[in-house]
Structure formats: C-alpha cells, structure tokens
N, C-alpha and C positions, 0 to 999 in steps of 0.2 A: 410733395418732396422738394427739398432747395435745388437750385441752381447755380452754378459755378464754374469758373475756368479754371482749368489744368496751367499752374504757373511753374510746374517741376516733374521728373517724370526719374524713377532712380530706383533702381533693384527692388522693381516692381512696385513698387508704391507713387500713386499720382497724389497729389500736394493742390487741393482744390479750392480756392477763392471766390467767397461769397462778396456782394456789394458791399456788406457790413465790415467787409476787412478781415473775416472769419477766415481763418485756413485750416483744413479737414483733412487728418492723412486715407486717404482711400486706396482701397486694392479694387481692380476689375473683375467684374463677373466670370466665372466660369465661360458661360455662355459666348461671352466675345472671342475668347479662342478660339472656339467651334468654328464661330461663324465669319473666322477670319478680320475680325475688328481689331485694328492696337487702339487703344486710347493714346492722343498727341499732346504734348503742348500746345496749348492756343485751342483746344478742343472746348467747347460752352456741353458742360452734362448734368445732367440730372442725377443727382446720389441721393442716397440714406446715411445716417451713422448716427449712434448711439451717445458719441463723444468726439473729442477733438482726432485721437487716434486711430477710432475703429469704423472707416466707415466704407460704402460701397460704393461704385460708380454703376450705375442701371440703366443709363442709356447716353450716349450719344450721339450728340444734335445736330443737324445735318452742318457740313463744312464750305466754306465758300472757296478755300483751296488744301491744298498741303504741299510739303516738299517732304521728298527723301530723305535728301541726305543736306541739310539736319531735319528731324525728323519734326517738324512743328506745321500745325496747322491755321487757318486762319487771319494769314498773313498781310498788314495792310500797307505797307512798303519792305525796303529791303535795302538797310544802308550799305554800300557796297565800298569796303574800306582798303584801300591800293595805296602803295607805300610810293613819293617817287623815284625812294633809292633805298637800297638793304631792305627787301630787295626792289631789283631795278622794275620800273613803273612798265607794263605789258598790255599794250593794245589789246592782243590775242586773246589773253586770259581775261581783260575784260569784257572782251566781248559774249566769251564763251557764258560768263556769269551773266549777262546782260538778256542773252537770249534765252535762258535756262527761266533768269526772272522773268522776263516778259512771255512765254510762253504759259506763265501761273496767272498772269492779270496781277502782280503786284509792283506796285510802283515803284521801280530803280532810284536814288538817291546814289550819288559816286562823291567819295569822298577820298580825297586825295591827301598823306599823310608823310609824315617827315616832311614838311618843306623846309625846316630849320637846318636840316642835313645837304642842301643840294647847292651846287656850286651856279654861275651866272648861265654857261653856257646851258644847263641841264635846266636853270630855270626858266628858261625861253622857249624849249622845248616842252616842257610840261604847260605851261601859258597856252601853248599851241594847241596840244591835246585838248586838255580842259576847255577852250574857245572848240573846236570841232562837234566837242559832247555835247554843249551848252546849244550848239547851232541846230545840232538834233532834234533838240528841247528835254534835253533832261537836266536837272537841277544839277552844279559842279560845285562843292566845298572843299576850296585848300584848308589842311590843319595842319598846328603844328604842336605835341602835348605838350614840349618842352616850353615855347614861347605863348604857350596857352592862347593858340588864334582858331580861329573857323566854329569853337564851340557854342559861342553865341547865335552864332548865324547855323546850327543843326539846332538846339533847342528845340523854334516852335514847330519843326516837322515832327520831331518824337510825342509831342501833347496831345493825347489823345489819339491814339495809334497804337496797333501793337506790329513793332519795326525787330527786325531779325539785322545783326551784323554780320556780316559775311565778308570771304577775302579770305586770302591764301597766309597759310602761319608765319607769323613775324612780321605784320605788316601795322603792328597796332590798335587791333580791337579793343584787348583791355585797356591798354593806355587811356582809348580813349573812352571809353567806360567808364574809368577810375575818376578823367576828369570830370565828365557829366555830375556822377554821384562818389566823391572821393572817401565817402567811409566805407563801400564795397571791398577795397582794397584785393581787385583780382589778382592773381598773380600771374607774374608779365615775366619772360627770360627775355636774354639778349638772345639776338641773331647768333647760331653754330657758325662760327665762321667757316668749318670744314665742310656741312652738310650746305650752308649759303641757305636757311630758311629757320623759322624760329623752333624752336625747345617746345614740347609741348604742352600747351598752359591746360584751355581749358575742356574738359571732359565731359561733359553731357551739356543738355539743353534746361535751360531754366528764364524765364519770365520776371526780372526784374522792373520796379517801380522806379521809373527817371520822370520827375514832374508827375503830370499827370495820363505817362502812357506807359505801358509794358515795353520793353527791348529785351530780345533775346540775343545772349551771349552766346555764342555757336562753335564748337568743332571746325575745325580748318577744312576744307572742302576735301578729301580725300579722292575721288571721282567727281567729274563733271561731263558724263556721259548725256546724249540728246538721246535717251532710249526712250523719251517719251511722245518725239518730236518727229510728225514724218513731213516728206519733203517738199508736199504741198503747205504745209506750216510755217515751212522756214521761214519766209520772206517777211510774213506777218510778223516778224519777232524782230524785226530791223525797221523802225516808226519809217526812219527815209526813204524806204523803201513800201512800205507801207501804203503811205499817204501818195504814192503814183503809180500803183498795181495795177487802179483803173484806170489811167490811160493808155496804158500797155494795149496794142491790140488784138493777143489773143486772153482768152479768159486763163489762167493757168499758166501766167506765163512765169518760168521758171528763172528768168531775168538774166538766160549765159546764152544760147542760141538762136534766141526769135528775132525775127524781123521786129520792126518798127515798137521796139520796148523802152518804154518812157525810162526805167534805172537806169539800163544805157545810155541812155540819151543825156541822161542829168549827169551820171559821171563821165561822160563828156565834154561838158562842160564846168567841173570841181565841183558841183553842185551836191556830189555822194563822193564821201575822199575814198583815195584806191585803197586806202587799206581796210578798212570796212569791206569795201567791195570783194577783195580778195580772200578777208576774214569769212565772207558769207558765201562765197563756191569754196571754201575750203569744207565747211562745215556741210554745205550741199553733198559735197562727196562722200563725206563719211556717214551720213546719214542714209546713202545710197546703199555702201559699203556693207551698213548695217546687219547682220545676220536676220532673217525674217525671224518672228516670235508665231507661234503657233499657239 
C-alpha cells in the first residue's frame, strides 16, 4: 500500500501526499477512533484508495513529535512570528511559546515583524531583545512585508523542513506567507483597534509547498498552557540555563533556593538577563500551581 503525508486535515477528510505529487482525499478508519488515534498533519501513513477521492488512512507511522494546539505532527522547526508593534513586541509571550517549543525538541526560529512600523526609540529596544535571543543561540530575523526585508534571509531554513508559523493574531503570519509564496493570497485583516489583536484569518491547519519544504499556516494560539511540562523539566527548556544545570551543585537543582547554583551565579553577573530569569520562576510557579492529573 502507498505512503504519504497528511498536508490538510478538514471535516474529517485528510488530503494525503504521495512523492509523486499525488493528492488522495482519505477518511480514517473506524478503528482509530476506538483506539483513541486522531490522524495530524505532518502525520507520514499508509492508506488504500481506489481513486483520487475515495480513499483510507490504515495506519499511522510512528511520530517524532506533535502539538496540540495547533494540532500537527512531525514538526521540524517552528517559525515564531512577534510583531514589534500592533501588537507591542512581549518577552513574556515569547518566551512562554519558546518553552512550549522547546519542550517538543523543535527548533525555535523568532522572527520579528513590522519593523517598518516602529519609531527610533522602539528600534533600539527591539535591537536589544533580538541581540539577547541571538546570545542565547537562537536564530533572530527582523522583517518587514511592506518593505519586503528578512525574507531572503528565512528562505533557506524553510528548504527542506516541514516549519509551523506560530505567534499570537495580528502579528503577520499570512503577510508573511503571502510574501514567501504570493499566489496563496491568504487572507490577512488589519488589527481591531478596539479588541488591539487581529480579525480572525486563518482556520485550520494545512501543509503548504514554500520551495522545497512544507510550512504550516496555524490558528493563533488560543492557550499556551505548560500542562505537559513538569517542574523538573522547566529549566531544560531555557538553553542558558540548560547548558550550566551541571555545574549547579545539587543534582535537581531548581535554580531559585539552592546554594552554590551556577544560573544564579551567571545572572549575577548579566550573563542570563533578569527577565528570562523572572520569566522562568514565573512559569516554575504556575507549573507548581498546577492542579495534579490523575
């Protein structure tokens, strides 16, 4: 039987892509319901079908991740799209998405959008951020769709990848979509100026072809709950913090009360900025907070 990826997923029919360029509209088995399986986007399955329209999905192949919320699997970065004004550019919120991705094992890309919008004082602040990210070691692209800059330099992370855009509504995803591949022609609203966040564009998850890689167009993040993340995890999910766990001197060290803990010590010396640091017992508490799951 073929093999193919789920490039669409839509009242109940998955949209499955063979090498050959072939696309199969497939319904799922009985059987996955039972046994508690959704078929995802990004899911690699094995189907039957008789013709273009009529076909089955019979198995799916083990997964290297998934997310929730949006619902797609087999994620091999995660372009993270933050506007740095309408709306205003948010540590907090990106870090919350920062850790949520790194907690999956997919690699964060932070792409920073509207800069064509931001006055001198707001552009030296955002300089700031972007140099902090970058010191991290995570990849920063300023863009701007109107003056058409940063796209060049996102290209060749999409070739060859299948990349998820992510970022809170009205910050630019289609825009920047539309510029990549401009006959998509997604549909993009302005900013509510009453509600301060965008109109809602777009509505399911789908696998589009940019060059030679897949990018999923995504739903604005509705929740960004850590219900998956517990609190021996957290730290892991912050690289700077990460990369001097083991020097800490106890094993488990939770990086807010212990003696002689190497985080401490580096943001002691600027070495981890305080807002990170405060982002990361923020999120420690509420993980704490947590209601247990049985």
């Amino acid at each position: 039987m073929p093999e193919g990826k789920i490039i669409k997923a839509l009242s109940g029919f998955y949209y499955v892509l063979e090498e050959s360029g072939q696309v199969t509209q497939c319904r799922g088995r009985g059987v996955f319901r039972k046994n508690k399986i959704t078929p995802l986007v990004g899911d690699q399955v094995v189907f039957q079908a008789e013709n273009e329209t009529e076909g089955y999905i019979m198995e799916v192949l083990n997964r290297k991740n998934e997310l929730i919320r949006p619902p797609i699997a087999n994620v091999d970065q995660a372009i993270l799209v933050f506007s740095a004004v309408e709306p205003e550019f948010s540590t907090l919120l990106l870090d919350r998405f920062l850790v949520l991705i790194e907690s999956k094992d997919i690699s964060p890309i932070i792409c920073i959008s509207k800069t064509d919008l931001v006055n001198d004082s707001t552009r030296s602040e955002i300089d700031k951020f972007a140099k902090d990210y970058e010191n991290i070691g995570y990849k920063v692209i300023l863009t701007s769709t109107i003056e058409e800059i940063g796209v060049d330099e996102l290209l060749p992370f999409i070739e060859d990848h299948i990349s998820v855009f992510a970022g809170q509504s009205g910050v630019g995803k289609s825009s920047l979509l539309n510029l990549l591949r401009p006959e998509l022609e997604l549909k993009t609203d302005d900013i509510s100026s009453h509600l301060g966040r965008g109109k809602h564009t777009t509505r399911h998850v789908e696998l589009i072809a940019v060059g030679n890689g897949l990018v999923a167009d995504t739903p604005g993040f509705s929740s960004l709950e850590f219900s998956e993340i517990e609190v021996n995890e957290l730290s892991s999910c912050f690289p700077e913090f990460r990369e001097r766990s083991s020097e800490c001197k106890f094993r488990g060290c939770t990086h807010t009360s212990e003696p002689k803990c190497a985080v401490k010590a580096a943001l002691e010396v600027k070495e981890i900025s305080t807002y990170r640091y405060e982002h990361y017992v923020s999120f420690l508490e509420e993980i704490k907070d947590r209601k247990p799951r049985y």
